[in-house]
C-alpha positions in Angstrom: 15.3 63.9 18.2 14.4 62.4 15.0 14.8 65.4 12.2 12.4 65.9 10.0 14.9 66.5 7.0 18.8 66.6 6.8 20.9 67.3 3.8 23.0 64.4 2.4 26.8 65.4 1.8 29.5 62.9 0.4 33.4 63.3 0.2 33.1 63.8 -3.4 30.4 67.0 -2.7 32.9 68.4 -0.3 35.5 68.0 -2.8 34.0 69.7 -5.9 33.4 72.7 -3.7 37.0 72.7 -2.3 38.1 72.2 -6.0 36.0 75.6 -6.5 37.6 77.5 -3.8 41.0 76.3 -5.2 40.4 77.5 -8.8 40.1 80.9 -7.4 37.1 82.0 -9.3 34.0 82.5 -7.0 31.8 84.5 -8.7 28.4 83.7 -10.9 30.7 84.2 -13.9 33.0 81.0 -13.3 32.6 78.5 -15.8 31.4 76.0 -13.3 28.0 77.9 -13.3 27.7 77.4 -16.9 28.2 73.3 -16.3 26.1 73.0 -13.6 22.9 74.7 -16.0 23.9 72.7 -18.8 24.4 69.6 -16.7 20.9 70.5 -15.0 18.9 71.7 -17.8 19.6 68.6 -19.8 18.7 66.6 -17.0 15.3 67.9 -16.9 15.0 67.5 -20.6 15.0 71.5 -21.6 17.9 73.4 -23.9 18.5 76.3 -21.0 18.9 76.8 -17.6 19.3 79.6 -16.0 21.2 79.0 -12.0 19.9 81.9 -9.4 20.6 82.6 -5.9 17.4 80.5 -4.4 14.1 79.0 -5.8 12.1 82.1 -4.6 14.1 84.5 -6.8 13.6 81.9 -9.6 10.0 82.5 -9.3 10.7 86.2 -9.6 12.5 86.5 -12.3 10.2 84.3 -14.2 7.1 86.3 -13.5 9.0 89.3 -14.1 10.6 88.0 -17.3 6.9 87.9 -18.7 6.0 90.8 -18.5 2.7 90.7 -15.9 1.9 93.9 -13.9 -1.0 96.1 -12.9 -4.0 95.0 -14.7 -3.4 91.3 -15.1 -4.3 88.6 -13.1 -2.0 85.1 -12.2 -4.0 81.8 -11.2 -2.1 80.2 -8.1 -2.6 77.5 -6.2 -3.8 78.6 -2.3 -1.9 75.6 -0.4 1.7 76.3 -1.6 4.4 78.3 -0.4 4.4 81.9 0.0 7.3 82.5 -2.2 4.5 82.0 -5.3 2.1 84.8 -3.7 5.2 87.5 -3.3 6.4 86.7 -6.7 2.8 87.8 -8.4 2.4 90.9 -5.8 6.0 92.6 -6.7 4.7 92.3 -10.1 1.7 94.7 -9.3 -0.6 91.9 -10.8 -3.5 90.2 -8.8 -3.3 86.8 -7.6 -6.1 84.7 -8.0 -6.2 81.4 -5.8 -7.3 77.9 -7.0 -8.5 75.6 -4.5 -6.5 71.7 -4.3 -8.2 68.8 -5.1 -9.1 66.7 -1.8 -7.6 63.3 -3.0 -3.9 65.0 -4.4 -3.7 68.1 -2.6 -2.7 69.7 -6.0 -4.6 72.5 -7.4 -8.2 71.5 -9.0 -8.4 71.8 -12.5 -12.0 71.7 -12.8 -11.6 74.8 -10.2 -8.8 76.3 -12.1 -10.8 76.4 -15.4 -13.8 78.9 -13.4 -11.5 81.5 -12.3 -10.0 82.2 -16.3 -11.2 85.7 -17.4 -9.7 88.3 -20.3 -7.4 89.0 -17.3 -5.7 85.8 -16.7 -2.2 86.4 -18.1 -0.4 83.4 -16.4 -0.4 80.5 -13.7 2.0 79.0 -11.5 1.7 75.2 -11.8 2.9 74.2 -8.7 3.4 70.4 -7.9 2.7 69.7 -4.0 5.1 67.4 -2.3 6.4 64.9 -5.2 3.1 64.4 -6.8 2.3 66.3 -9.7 -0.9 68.2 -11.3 -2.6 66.5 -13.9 -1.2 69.0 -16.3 -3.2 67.7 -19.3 -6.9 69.6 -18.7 -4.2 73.0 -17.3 -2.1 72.9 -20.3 -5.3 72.8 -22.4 -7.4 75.3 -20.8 -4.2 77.7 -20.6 -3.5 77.2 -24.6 -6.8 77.7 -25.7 -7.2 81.3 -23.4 -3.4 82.4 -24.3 -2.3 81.9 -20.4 1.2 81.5 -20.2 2.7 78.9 -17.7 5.5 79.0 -15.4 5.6 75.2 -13.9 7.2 75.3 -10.2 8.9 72.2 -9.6 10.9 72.7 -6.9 8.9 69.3 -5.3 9.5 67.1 -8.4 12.9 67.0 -9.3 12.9 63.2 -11.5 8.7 63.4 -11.3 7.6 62.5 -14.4 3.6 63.4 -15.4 2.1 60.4 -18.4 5.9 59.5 -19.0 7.1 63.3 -19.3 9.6 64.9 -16.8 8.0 67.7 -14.8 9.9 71.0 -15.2 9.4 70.5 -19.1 5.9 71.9 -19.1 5.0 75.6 -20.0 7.6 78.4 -20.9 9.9 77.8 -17.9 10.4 75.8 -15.0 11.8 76.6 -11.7 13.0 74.7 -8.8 14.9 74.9 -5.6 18.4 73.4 -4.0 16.9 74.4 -0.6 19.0 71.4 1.7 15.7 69.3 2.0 15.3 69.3 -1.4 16.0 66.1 -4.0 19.9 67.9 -4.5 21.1 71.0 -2.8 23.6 74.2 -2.8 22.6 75.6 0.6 20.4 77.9 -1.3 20.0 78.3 -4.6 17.9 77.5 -7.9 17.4 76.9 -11.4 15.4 78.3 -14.4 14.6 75.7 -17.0 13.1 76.7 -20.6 13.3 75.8 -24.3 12.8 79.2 -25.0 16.2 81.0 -25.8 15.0 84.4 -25.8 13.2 83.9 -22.4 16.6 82.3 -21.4 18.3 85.5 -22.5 16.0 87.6 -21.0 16.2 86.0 -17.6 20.3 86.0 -17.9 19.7 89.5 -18.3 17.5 90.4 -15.3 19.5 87.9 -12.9 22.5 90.3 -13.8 21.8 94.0 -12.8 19.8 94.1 -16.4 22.7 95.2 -17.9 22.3 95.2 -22.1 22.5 98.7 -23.3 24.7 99.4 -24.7 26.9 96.3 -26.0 30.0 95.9 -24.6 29.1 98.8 -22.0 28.1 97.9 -18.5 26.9 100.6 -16.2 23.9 101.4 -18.1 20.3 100.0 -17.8 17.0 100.8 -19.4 15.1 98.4 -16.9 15.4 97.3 -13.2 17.0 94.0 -12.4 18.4 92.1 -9.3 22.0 90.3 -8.6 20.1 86.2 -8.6 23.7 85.2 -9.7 24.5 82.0 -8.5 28.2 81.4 -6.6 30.2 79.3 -8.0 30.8 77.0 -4.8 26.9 76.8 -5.0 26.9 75.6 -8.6 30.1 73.0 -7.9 27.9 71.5 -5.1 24.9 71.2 -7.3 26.8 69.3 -10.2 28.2 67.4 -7.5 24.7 66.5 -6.1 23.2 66.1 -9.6 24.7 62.8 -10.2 22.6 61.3 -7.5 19.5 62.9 -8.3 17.4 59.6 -9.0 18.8 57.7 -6.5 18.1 60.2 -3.9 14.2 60.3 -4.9 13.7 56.7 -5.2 15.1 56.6 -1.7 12.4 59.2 -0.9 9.8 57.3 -2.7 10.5 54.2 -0.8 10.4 55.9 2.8 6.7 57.6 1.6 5.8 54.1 0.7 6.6 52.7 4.3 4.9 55.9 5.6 1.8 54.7 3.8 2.1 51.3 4.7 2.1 51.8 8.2 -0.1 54.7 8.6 -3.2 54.9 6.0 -5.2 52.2 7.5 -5.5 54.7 10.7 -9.2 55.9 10.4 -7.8 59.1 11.2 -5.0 60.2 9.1 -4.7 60.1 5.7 -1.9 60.7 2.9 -1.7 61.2 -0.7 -1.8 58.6 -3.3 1.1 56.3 -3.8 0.2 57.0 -7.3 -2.1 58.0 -9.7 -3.3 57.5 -13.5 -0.7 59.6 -14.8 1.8 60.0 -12.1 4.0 57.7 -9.4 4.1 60.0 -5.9 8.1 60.4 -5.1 7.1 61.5 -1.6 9.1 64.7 -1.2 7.4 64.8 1.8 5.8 62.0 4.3 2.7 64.4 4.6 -0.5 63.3 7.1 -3.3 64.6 6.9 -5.4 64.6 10.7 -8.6 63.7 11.5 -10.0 67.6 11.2 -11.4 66.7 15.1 -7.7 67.0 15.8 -5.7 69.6 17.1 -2.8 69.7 14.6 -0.3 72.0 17.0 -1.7 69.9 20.0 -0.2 66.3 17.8 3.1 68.3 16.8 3.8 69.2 20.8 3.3 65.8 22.1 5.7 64.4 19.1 7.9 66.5 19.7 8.5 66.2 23.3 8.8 62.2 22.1 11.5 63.0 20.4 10.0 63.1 16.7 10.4 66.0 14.4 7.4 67.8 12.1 6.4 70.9 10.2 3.3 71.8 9.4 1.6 71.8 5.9 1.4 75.6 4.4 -0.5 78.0 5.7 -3.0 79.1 2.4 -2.2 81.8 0.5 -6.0 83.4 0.2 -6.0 83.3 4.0 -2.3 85.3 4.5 -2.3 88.7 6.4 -0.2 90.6 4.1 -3.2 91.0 1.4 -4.6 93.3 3.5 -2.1 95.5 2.7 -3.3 95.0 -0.9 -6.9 95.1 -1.1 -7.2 91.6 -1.3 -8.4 90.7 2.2 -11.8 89.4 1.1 -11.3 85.9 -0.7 -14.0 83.5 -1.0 -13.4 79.9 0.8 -11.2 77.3 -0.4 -12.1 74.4 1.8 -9.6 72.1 0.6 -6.4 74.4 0.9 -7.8 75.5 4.5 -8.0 71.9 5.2 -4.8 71.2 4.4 -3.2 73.9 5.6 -5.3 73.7 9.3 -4.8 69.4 9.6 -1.6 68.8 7.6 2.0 68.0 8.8 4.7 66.1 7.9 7.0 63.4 9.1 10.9 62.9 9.2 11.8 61.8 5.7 15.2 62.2 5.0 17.4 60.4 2.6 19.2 57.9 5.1 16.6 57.6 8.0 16.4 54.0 9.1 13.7 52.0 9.1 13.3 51.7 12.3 13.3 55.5 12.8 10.1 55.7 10.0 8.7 52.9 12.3 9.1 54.6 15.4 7.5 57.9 14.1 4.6 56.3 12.6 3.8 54.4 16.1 4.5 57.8 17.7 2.1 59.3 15.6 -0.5 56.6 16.0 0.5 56.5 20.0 -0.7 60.3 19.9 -3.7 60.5 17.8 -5.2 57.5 19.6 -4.5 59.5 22.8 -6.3 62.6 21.8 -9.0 61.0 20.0 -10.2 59.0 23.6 
C-alpha cells in the first residue's frame, strides 16, 4: 500500500529528542520551548511565537485571546477543517461561512466581502492545501470594517503571498506539526504575532491563566487551558525546522508531477501550479472528480489497488453539530459542497518515488476511465 502521507524522521531528529529526555526537563517550561518559538517565529518573519499542544488549540486560544463571544459573528471559510468551526462555537459567537472560489478552492473574496455586517468581529483566513488566499482584497475589506484576522496557516508553512511569507498576515498566525505537515512534533502547534501583548495574552491562557496576583499562582480571574507544549515536542520541531524549505520544495515538485500527469484527464482537475500572487507548494496532491463520479466508489477501487487517499473536507455549513446550535439552515455554497462531495487526495509524501506518483496517477486514471464507461 502506497501511504498517502508518512512523517520524515532523521538521526539528528531522534537525537535532539533523546538530548531532551537526557536534560531531564520535560515540561512546557524547559528552555528548549523558548528556542523552538524563537527559532520558529523568526522563521516565519513575526517577533513571537507562542508553541501549544496541537494546531486546533492554536486556533482556540487565538479566538479566545480576542475577545469574540455571544453577539459577534466570525467569517470562515466552509471547505476547511472542522477545527476552525469548533474554535468560533466555544466562543459563543456565530460562524458565518464563505464559499471557495472554483479555480483555488480558497475562500472567495468577492463572496467574503457580502457576508460583512456591524457583527463581523473576525475571520479565519485559512489557506487550502499549499496555496494561499489572495489576501490583498481580505486584508482590505477587513481594515476598512475593523475585522480582526487570525491567518491559519497550518497548509503554508514557506508559502509566500506577492513575495510575503504567509503566517505574517493579520494579528496572529497559527499552524500545525500534525506528522503530515511541512515539519512535525507528533502533535503540536504554534502561535505567530508581532503583537506582544496578544503574545502575552496568549502565554497567559495557554498556562491555566494564571496572572493575579504576581508572583502568586493558584489564583485566576479568567478561564484558561494547559496548550503547553512538551519539551520533547519542541526539540523535535527545532530539529525539523532546519529542513523546512527543503521539505516543501520536495512537496512542490511531487504536486507538479501530479499535475503533469493527471490535468489533461477531462475528468479530474487540480489547483493551479500557481497563480498571479502565489506559487502552489502542494501540501496536498488534491483531485478534483468529474462530479458524474462517485468519489467513495474511486477511493474503494484504489484502495483495494493498493493506493492510499482521503477525502477532501466535509463543509463546515453542511456539519450536523449546528443543529445543536441553531444554525442548521445555511444557504448553499456550491463550491465548498463541490469540493467537499468530488475531492480527494493522493499519496504525497516527502520521499515517495517517482514511480510510486506514477503508479497512482495511472491507478487513478485506470479507475476513473473504468467508471466513466
Amino acid at each position: 500500500m502506497i501511504p498517502v502521507s508518512r512523517p520524515h524522521l532523521t538521526a539528528e531528529d531522534i537525537q535532539a529528542v533523546q538530548q531532551a529526555l537526557e536534560a531531564g526537563y520535560l515540561s512546557g517550561d524547559a528552555p528548549i520551548v523558548g528556542e523552538f518559538e524563537a527559532s520558529f517565529s523568526a522563521a516565519i518573519g513575526r517577533r513571537f511565537g507562542v508553541a501549544v499542544a496541537n494546531g486546533s488549540v492554536a486556533l482556540d486560544a487565538a479566538i479566545h485571546a480576542l475577545n469574540v463571544g455571544e453577539g459577534d459573528e466570525v467569517l470562515v471559510p466552509s471547505f476547511t477543517i472542522a477545527s476552525c468551526l469548533f474554535a468560533i462555537l466555544r466562543t459563543g459567537a456565530t460562524p458565518v461561512f464563505v464559499d471557495s472560489d472554483v479555480e483555488t478552492w480558497n475562500m472567495s473574496p468577492t463572496h467574503f466581502a457580502s457576508l460583512v455586517t456591524p457583527r463581523t468581529k473576525a475571520l479565519l483566513a485559512v489557506h487550502i492545501y499549499g496555496l494561499p488566499i489572495d489576501m490583498d482584497p481580505v486584508m482590505k475589506i477587513c481594515h476598512e470594517h475593523g475585522i480582526a484576522v487570525i491567518e491559519d496557516a497550518a497548509e503554508s508553512h514557506t508559502v509566500t503571498y506577492k513575495g510575503r511569507q504567509c503566517g505574517t498576515f493579520g494579528i496572529a498566525s497559527t499552524f500545525s506539526f500534525y506528522p503530515n505537515k511541512a515539519i512535525t512534533t507528533g502533535e503540536g502547534g504554534m502561535i505567530v504575532t508581532d503583537d506582544e501583548q496578544f503574545k502575552d495574552r496568549l502565554r497567559m491562557l495557554r498556562n491555566l491563566a494564571f496572572r493575579l496576583p504576581p508572583g502568586r499562582r493558584f489564583i485566576h480571574d479568567e478561564i484558561g487551558w494547559n496548550f503547553r507544549m512538551s519539551s520533547l515536542q519542541a526539540a523535535l520541531g527545532k530539529s525539523q525546522l532546519t529542513r523546512m524549505s527543503m521539505v516543501t520544495e520536495e512537496k512542490r515538485d511531487i504536486g507538479l508531477k501530479y499535475h503533469r500527469l493527471l490535468v489533461g484527464h477531462e475528468m479530474l482537475s487540480m489547483q493551479p501550479t500557481a497563480t498571479s500572487y502565489s506559487d502552489n507548494k502542494f501540501w496536498v496532491a488534491g483531485v478534483l472528480l468529474d462530479e458524474h463520479l462517485d468519489a467513495l466508489e474511486v477511493a474503494s477501487r484504489l484502495r483495494t489497488a493498493g493506493i492510499d487517499t482521503r477525502p477532501f473536507f466535509y463543509p463546515l455549513h453542511q456539519q450536523p453539530l449546528l443543529a445543536n446550535y441553531g444554525l442548521a439552515r445555511q444557504p448553499q455554497l456550491p463550491v465548498a459542497e463541490r469540493l467537499g462531495r468530488d475531492g480527494l487526495y493522493l499519496p504525497s509524501f516527502v520521499g515517495i518515488t517517482t514511480e510510486e506518483i506514477e503508479r497512482s496517477a495511472a491507478e487513478l486514471v485506470q479507475v476513473v476511465d473504468a467508471l466513466a464507461t
